[in-house]
C-alpha positions in Angstrom: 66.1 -10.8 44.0 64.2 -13.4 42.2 62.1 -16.7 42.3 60.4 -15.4 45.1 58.2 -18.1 46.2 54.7 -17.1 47.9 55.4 -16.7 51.7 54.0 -18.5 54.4 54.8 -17.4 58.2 52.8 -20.6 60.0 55.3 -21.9 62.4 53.9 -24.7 64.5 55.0 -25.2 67.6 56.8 -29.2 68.1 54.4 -30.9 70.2 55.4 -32.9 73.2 56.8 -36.6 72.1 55.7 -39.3 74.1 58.3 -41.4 75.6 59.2 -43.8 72.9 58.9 -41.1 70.1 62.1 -40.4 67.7 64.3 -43.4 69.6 62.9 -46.9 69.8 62.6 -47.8 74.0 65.7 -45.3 74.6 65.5 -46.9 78.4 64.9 -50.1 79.5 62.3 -51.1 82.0 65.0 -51.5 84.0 67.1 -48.0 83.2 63.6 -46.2 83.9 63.5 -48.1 87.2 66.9 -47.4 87.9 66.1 -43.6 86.9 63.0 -43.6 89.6 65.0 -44.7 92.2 67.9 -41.8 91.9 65.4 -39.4 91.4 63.5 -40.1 95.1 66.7 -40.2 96.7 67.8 -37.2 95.0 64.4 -35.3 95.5 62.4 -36.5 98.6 59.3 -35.6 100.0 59.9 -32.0 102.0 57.7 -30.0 104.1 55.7 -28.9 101.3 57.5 -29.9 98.2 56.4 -33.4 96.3 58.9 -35.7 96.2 60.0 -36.9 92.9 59.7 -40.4 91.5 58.3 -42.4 88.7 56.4 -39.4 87.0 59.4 -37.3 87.4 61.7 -40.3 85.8 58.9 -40.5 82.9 59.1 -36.9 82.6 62.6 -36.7 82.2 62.4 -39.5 79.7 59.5 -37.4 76.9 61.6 -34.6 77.6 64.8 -36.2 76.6 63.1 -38.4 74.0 64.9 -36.7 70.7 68.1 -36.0 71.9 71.0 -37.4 69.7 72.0 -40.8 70.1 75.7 -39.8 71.2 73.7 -38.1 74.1 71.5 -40.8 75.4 74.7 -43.3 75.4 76.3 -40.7 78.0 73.0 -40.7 80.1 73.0 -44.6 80.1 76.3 -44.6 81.1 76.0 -42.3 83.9 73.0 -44.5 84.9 74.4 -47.7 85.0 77.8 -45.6 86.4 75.6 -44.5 89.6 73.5 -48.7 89.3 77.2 -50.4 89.9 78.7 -48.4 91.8 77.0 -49.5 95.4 77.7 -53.5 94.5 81.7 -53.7 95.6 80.6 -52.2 99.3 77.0 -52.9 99.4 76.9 -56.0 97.2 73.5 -54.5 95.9 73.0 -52.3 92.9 72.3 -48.7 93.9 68.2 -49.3 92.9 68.3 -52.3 95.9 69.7 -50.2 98.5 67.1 -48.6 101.1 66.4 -44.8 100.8 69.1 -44.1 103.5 71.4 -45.8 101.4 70.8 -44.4 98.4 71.1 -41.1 99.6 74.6 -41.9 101.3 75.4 -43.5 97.8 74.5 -40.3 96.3 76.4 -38.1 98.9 79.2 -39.9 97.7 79.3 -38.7 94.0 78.3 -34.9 94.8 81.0 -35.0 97.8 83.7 -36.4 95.4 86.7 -34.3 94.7 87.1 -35.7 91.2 85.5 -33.5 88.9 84.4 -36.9 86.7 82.8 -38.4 89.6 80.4 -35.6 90.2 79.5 -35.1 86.8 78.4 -38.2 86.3 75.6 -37.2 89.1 75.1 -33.5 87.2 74.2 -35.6 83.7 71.2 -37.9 85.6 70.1 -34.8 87.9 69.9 -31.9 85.4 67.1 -33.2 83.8 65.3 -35.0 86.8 65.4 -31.6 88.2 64.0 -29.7 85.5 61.2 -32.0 84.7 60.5 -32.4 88.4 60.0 -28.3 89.4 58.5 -27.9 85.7 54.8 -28.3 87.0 52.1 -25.4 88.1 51.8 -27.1 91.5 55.6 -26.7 92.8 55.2 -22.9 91.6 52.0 -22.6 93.7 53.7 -24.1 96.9 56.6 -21.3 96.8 54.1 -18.5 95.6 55.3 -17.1 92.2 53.9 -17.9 88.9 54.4 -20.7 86.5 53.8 -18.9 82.7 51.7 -16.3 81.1 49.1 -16.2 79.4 49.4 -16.4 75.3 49.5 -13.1 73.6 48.2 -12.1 70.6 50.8 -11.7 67.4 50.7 -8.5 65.2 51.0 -8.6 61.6 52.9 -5.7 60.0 53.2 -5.7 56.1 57.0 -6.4 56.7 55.9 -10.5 57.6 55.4 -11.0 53.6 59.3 -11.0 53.1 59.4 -13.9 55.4 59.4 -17.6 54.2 59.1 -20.2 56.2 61.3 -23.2 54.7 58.9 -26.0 55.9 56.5 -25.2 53.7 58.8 -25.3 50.7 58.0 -28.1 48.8 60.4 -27.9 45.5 64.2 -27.3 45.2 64.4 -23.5 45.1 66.8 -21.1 43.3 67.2 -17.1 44.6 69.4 -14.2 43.4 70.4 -11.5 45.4 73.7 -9.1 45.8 74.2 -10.3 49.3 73.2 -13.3 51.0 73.5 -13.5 54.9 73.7 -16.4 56.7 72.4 -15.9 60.7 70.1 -13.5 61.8 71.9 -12.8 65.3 73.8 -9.5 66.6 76.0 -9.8 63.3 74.1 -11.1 60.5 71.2 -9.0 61.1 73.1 -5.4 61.8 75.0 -6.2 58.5 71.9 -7.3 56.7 69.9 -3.4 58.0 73.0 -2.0 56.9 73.0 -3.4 53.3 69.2 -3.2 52.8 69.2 0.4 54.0 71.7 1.2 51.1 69.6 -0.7 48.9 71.4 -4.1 48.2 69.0 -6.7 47.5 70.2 -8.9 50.3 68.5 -12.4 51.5 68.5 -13.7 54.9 69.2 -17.2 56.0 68.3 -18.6 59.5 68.3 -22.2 60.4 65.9 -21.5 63.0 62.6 -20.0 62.9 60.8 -17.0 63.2 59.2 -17.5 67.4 56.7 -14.1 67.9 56.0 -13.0 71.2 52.9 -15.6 71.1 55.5 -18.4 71.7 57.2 -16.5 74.5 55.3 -17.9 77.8 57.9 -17.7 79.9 58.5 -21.1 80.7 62.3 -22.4 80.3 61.6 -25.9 79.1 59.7 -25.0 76.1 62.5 -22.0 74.9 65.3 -24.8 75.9 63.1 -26.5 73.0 62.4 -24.1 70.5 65.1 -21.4 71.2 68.4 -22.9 72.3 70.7 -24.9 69.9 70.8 -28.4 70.8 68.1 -28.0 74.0 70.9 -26.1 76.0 73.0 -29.1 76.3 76.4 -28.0 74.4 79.1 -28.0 76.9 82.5 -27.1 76.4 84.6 -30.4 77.8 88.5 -29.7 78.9 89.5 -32.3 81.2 89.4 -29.7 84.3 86.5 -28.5 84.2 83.4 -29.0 82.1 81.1 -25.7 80.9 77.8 -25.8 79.4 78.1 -22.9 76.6 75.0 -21.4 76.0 73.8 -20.1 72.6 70.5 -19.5 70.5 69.1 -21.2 67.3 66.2 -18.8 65.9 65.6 -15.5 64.2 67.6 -13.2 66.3 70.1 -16.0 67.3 71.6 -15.4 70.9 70.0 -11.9 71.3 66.4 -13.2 72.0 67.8 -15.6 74.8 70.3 -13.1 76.4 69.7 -10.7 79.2 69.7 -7.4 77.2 73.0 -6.3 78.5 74.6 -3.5 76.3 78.4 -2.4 76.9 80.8 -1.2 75.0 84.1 -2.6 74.6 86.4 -1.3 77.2 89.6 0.7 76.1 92.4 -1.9 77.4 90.6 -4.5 74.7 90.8 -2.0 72.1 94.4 -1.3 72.9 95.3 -5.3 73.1 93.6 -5.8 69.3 96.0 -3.3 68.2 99.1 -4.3 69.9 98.8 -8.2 69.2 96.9 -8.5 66.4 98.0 -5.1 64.3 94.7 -3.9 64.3 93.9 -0.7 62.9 93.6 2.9 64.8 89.6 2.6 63.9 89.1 -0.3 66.4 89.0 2.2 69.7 86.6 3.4 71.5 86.8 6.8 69.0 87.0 4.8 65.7 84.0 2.7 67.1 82.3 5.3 68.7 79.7 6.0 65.7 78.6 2.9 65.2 77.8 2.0 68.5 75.8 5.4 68.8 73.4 3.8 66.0 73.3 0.3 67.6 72.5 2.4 71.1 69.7 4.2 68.9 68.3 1.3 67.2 68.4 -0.8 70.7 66.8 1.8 72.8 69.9 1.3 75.8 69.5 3.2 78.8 70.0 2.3 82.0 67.1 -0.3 83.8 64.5 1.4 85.8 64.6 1.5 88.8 61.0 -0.1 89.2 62.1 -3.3 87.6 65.5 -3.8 89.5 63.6 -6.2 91.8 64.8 -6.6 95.5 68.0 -8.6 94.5 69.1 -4.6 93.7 69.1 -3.2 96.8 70.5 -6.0 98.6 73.7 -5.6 96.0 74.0 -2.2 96.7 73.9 -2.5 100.5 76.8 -5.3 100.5 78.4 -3.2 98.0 78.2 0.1 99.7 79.5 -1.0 102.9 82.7 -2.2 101.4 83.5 0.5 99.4 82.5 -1.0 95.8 81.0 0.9 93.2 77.8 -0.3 91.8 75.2 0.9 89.4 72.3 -0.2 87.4 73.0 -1.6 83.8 72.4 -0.3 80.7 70.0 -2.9 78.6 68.1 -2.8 75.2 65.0 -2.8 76.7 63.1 0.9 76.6 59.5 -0.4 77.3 60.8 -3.4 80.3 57.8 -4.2 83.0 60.0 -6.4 84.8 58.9 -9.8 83.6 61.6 -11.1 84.7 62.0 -13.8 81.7 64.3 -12.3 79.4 66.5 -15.5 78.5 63.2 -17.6 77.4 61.9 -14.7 75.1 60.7 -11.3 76.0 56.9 -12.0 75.8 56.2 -7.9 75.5 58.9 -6.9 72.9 60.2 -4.4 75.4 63.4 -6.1 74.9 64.8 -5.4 71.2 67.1 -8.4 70.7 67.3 -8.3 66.4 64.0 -10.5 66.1 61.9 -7.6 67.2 64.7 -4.7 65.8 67.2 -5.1 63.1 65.3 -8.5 61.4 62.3 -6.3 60.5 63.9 -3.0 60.2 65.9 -4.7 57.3 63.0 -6.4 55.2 61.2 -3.1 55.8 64.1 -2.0 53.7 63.3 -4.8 51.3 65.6 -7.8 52.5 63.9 -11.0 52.3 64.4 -13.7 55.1 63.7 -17.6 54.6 63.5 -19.3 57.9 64.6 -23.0 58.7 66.8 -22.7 55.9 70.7 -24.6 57.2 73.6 -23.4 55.3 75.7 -26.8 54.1 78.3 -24.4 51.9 79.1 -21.7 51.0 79.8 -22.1 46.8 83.4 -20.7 46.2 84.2 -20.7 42.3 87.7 -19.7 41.7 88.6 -18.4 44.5 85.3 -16.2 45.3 82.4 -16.7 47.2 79.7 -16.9 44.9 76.9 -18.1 47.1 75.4 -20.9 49.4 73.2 -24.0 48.9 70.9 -25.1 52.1 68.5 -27.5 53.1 64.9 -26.3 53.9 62.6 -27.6 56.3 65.5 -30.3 58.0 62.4 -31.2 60.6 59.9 -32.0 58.2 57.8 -34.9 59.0 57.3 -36.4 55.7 61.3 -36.6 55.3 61.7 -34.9 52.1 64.4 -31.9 52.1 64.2 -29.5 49.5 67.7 -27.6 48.6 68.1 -23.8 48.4 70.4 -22.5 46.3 71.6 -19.1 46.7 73.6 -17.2 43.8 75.2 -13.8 45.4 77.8 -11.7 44.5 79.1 -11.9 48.6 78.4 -13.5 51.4 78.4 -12.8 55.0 78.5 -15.6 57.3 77.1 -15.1 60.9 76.0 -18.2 62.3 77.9 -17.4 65.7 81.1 -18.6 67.7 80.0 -22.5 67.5 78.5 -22.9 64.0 80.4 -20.4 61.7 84.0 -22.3 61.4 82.3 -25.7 61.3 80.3 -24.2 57.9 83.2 -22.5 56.6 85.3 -26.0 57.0 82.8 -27.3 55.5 83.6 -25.0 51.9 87.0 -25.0 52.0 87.0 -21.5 53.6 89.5 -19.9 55.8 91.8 -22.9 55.9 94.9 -21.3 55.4 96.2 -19.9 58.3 95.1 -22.9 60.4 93.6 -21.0 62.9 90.1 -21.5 61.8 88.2 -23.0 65.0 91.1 -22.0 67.0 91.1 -19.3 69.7 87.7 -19.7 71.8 87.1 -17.5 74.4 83.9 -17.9 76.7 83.8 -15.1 79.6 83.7 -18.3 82.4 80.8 -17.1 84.5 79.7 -18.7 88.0 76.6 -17.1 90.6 76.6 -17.4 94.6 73.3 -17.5 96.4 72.3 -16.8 99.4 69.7 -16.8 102.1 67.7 -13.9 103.5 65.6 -13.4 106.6 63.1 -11.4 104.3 61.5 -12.3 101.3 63.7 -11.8 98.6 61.2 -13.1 95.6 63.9 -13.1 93.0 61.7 -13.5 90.3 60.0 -10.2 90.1 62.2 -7.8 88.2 65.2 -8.0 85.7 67.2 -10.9 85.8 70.1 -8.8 85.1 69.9 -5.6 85.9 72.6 -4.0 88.2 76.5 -4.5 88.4 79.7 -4.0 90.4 82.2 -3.2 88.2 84.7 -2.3 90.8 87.0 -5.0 89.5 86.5 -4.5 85.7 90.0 -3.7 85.2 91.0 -6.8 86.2 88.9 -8.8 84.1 85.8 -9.2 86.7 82.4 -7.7 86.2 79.5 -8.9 88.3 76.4 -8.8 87.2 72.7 -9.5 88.5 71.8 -13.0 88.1 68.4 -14.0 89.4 67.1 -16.8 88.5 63.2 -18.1 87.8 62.0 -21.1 90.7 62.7 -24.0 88.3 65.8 -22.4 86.7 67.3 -21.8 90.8 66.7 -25.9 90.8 69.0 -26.8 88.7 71.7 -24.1 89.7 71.6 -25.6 93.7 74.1 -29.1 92.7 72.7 -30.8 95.9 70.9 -33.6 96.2 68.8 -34.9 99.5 66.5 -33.2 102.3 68.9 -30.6 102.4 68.4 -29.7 98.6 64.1 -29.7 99.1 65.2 -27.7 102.1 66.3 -25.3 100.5 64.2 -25.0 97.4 61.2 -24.6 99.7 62.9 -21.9 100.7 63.3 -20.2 97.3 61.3 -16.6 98.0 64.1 -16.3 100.2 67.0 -17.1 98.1 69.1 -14.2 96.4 71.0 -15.0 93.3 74.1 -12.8 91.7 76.7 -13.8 89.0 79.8 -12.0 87.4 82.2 -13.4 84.2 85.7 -13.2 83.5 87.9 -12.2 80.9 89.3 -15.1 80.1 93.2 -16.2 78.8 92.4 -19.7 78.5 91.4 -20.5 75.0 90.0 -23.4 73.1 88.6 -24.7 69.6 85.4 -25.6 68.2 85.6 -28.9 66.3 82.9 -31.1 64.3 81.6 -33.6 66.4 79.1 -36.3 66.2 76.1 -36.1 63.5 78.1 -32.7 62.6 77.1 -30.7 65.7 79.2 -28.6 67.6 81.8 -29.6 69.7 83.9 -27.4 71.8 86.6 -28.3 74.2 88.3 -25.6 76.3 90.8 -26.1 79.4 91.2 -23.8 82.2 94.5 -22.3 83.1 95.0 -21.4 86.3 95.3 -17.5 86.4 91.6 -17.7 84.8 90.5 -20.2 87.7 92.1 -17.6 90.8 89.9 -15.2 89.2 87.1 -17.3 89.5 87.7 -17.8 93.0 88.1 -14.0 93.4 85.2 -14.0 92.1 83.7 -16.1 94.6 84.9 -14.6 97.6 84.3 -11.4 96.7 80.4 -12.3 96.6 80.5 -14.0 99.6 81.9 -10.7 101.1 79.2 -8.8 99.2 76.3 -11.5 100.6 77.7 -11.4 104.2 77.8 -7.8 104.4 74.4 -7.4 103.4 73.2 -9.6 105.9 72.8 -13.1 104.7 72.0 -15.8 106.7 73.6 -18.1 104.4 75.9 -17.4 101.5 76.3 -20.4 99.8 78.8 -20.7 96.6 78.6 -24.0 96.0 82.4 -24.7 96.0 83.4 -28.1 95.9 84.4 -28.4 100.0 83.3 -24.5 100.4 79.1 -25.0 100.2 78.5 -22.7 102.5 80.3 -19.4 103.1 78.7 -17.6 105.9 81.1 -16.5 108.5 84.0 -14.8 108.4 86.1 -17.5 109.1 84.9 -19.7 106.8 85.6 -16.8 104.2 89.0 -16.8 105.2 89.2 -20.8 104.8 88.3 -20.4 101.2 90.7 -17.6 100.5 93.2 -19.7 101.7 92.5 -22.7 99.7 93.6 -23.6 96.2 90.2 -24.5 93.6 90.2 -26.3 91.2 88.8 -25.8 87.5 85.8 -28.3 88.1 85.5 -27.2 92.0 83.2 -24.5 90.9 79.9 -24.2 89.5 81.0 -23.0 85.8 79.0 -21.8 82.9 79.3 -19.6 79.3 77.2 -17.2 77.2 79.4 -15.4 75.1 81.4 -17.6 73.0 83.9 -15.6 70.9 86.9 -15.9 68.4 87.1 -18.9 66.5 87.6 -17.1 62.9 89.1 -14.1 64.1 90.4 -10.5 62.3 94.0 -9.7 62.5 96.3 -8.2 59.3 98.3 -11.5 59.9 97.2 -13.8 57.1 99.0 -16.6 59.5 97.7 -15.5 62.9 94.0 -15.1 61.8 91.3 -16.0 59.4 90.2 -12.6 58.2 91.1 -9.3 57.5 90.7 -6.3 59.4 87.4 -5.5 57.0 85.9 -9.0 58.6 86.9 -10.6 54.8 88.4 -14.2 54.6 92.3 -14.0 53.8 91.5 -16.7 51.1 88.6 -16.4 49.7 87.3 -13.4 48.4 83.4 -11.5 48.4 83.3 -13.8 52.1 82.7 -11.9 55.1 82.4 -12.7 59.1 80.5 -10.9 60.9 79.6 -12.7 64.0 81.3 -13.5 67.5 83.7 -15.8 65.5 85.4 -12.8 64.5 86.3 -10.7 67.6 89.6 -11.3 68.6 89.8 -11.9 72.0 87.8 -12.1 75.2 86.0 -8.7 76.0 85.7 -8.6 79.0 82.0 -7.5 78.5 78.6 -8.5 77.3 79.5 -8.5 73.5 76.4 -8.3 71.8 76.9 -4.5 70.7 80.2 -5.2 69.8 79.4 -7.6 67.5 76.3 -5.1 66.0 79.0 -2.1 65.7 81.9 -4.1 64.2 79.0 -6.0 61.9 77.6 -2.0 60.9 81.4 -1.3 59.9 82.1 -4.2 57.9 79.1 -3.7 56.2 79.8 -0.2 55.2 82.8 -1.7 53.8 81.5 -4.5 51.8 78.6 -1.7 50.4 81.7 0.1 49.1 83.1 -3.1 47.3 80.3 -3.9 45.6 80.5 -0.8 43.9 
């Protein structure tokens, strides 16, 4: 590699914007004082609990203050959606009304069976809620903590192969055999793989490099400086809408997940082979070794039992008296003392997502990483990939962009599920089959909660760290889902005294989730200012899984002695009798009828030896392009069923070993 410019690892954290910052008055006096007055009849004054009002409104507003333009017209909208819609009964806008009457007017939109109607409340109170529980004080009232204290970074020698592209002033040309874009579960397993052969490879993240030192534990400020697009990218389908979660720093996805590690079950294995002609070397067999060395390099083992939290042991009880078998899961995380923050940044390192694992095992090796770097092409010359060009530094304050150009005799693209076919559109890359952005899979997942006459203190311990898997087989695999005070505020969709009610009553709230292997499918599209935009529709065999789901929580909950078991189904809130079980077996749910969200985004430039059915070979190389590789979440070809992260690590190991091969 050359033109190795001086490194610099200072990465400043974004300071807070005030209101006005970025977007010129984004609400009107009036918006704000239309904002103030849904937020105190959303959040009133409970036994303990503040109520919220203007400084939760202005709140919301700093914290909102640099979200794209197409974003603050939809927040507007719902505003003035929630204003107006009081005047044909009331003959007042909603911010006239009396608090009684807000709160009825409110009631109305959460009550609604018409999935539009209620998300037009979910876009206002999302963020009212966050910025309203995000303070020291509401933690204090329920008795858990609010962040940790800052740690101190180390500095091993391998930080000097690390630039940060912010503090690139000049356009800048490098050389290397093997350029990899994304430093997620793929990019940074094929990028070890490479440099551990000795191939000069470079790393490209548009991200940046976050050490434990950012890592405080507080969900608002890794929603900031972790998450693509502040966590707001939601898949929309007309039937149901699903926020899709996914990472944008070094180690992509894998610092912001749980640390769950499965491997692929058989029946996916078989599926890849009988639909998409896959070879014998995608089983559990062929696979086998390469996810021994991504179980090595992780560290998986089953979680302690120390760290399992309560949330554990009121699983197993529900489980165990109906019969279900339940375990605790494996996870990358060898050292874990329970901290119980895993999806804002693992502030001790115990868990070893790729920042803290394959990232600096490969630039021990002597790959070379530039951070803040986003990937506009790839450079295809006849036919071939032949490299990349990049802007540095896009946030810079002084506006000036530099350009990275990267000449390489291959490139692997791994910016994930959501970014990868949007940059490969972008070159003229795996058009041909017309399947590229196709073919998104999600694993759907939803959560019941419910209420305990013990403390349940869901926040000490694993967030995800026991399952039932009972039900795998048929696509449904519950896993532990508790969820920090702030987070559990914006997963309760009430609004009202009976929402404070219950929050106050948070150290007794149990949380648990599970996913399903979806059959509904979607795409991934350019949408505006060039960001992602997803749209998937539910079919209905995936939504009576769902509901399975659902009731087979509530059956879990109510056998280990809940109080309340509360779902959160749209005319099923509360679940806590038998009979009311049986009422919600018995209905039909809709899509948008439950509480729906997605982690694992998969498929949308997929393998397959059908050059018409799939965008890349069977050795993760474009159909049409050749020396361009795939080796991300985009490339798996269907729903797993499970956590994919080691997937993607022992496919990306394989296709690596490959592409070493090739180069000769």
């Amino acid at each position: 590699m050359v033109a190795h410019p001086e490194p610099s690892l200072s990465v400043p954290l974004p300071k807070a914007q005030p209101a006005q910052a970025g977007h010129e008055a984004w609400l009107s006096a009036r918006e704000l004082d239309i904002l103030t007055a849904v937020a105190e009849a959303a959040i009133p004054p409970g036994a303990f609990l503040e109520g919220a009002g203007r400084k939760t409104a202005e709140a919301t507003v700093r914290y909102l203050s640099d979200i794209p333009r197409d974003a603050i017209r939809v927040f507007q909208a719902a505003l003035w959606a929630v204003e107006l819609s009081t005047v044909p009964t009331k003959r007042r806008p909603f911010s006239a009304l009396a608090p009684e009457e807000r709160l009825s007017a409110l009631e109305r939109f959460e009550q609604s069976r018409l999935l539009p109607i209620r998300e037009v409340l979910r876009v206002l109170l999302t963020p009212l809620k966050a910025m309203h529980f995000d303070r020291p004080e509401m933690f204090r009232h329920v008795g858990c903590r609010y962040e940790l204290e800052t740690v101190r970074d180390e500095n091993p020698r391998w930080l000097a192969r690390v630039t940060d592209g912010r503090d690139v002033s000049a356009d800048l040309d490098l050389e290397c055999e093997v350029v990899v874009v994304g430093t997620g579960a793929g990019g940074a397993a094929a990028a070890y793989e490479l440099a551990s052969r000795g191939r000069a490879v470079l790393l490209l993240e548009e991200g940046h490099y976050h050490r434990r030192s950012s890592f405080n534990g507080r969900p608002s400020r890794a929603y900031r400086d972790l998450y693509r697009d502040k966590g707001m990218t939601v898949a929309l389908g007309g039937n149901v809408n699903i926020p899709v979660w996914a990472g944008r720093a070094v180690g992509g996805s894998t610092v912001i997940n749980s640390g769950t590690c499965y491997r692929a079950p058989a029946r996916t294995f078989a599926y890849w082979r009988d639909h998409h002609g896959l070879p014998g070397d995608f089983s559990p067999e062929g696979l086998g070794p390469y996810y021994e060395r991504v179980e090595a390099m992780l560290g998986v083992a089953p979680a302690s039992p120390l760290h399992l939290g309560k949330i554990a042991g009121i699983i197993a009880r529900g489980a165990e008296h109906l019969g279900l078998h339940h375990h605790a899961l494996n996870r990358n995380a060898p050292d874990c003392d329970g901290q119980g923050i895993c999806c804002f940044g693992c502030p001790t390192g115990a868990k070893r997502s790729t920042d803290v694992s394959y990232v600096p095992a490969a630039l021990s090796k002597g790959a070379e990483l530039v951070t803040a770097a986003r990937v506009d092409f790839v450079d295809i010359v006849a036919g071939r990939a032949r490299g990349v060009t990049a802007t540095l530094g896009a946030e810079r304050r002084d506006g000036r962009a530099p350009r990275l150009r990267v000449r390489a005799d291959a490139v692997v693209v791994a910016g994930g599920t959501l970014m990868t076919p949007l940059l490969l559109r972008r070159s003229g890359a795996c058009l041909s089959s017309g399947m590229l952005g196709k073919n998104l899979s999600i694993h759907p997942a939803s959560k019941v909660m419910a209420l305990f006459d013990d403390r349940v203190d869901q926040w000490n311990g694993i967030p995800q760290g026991y399952s039932i898997d009972q039900f795998a087989e048929e696509g449904l695999l519950f896993e532990g889902g508790s969820l920090p005070f702030d987070v559990a505020a914006l997963g309760v969709p009430w609004s009202g005294p009976r929402y404070v009610e219950l929050m106050e009553k948070y150290p007794y709230l149990a949380t648990f989730g599970f996913m399903i292997q979806d059959h509904s499918r979607g795409e991934v599209r350019a949408g505006p200012g060039g960001r992602p935009l997803p749209l998937y529709r539910m079919n209905g065999r995936d939504t009576r899984l769902l509901q399975r789901g659902v009731e087979i929580l509530c059956e879990v909950f109510q056998a280990a002695g809940a109080r309340r078991v509360l779902p959160f189904v749209a005319g099923h809130d509360e679940v806590s009798s038998k009979q009311a079980l049986d009422r919600l077996r018995s209905s039909r749910i809709q899509p948008g009828d439950i509480e729906v969200t997605a982690y694992h985004p998969l498929g949308t430039c997929r393998i397959g030896t059908n050059p018409a059915r799939s965008c890349l070979g069977p050795d993760h190389e474009a159909h049409d392009v050749a020396g361009l590789y795939v080796c991300d979440g985009s490339a798996i070809p269907s729903s797993l069923g499970v956590n994919p992260q080691m997937t993607i690590m022992a496919m990306a190991l394989r296709a690596a070993e490959i592409l070493h091969q090739r180069l000769g």
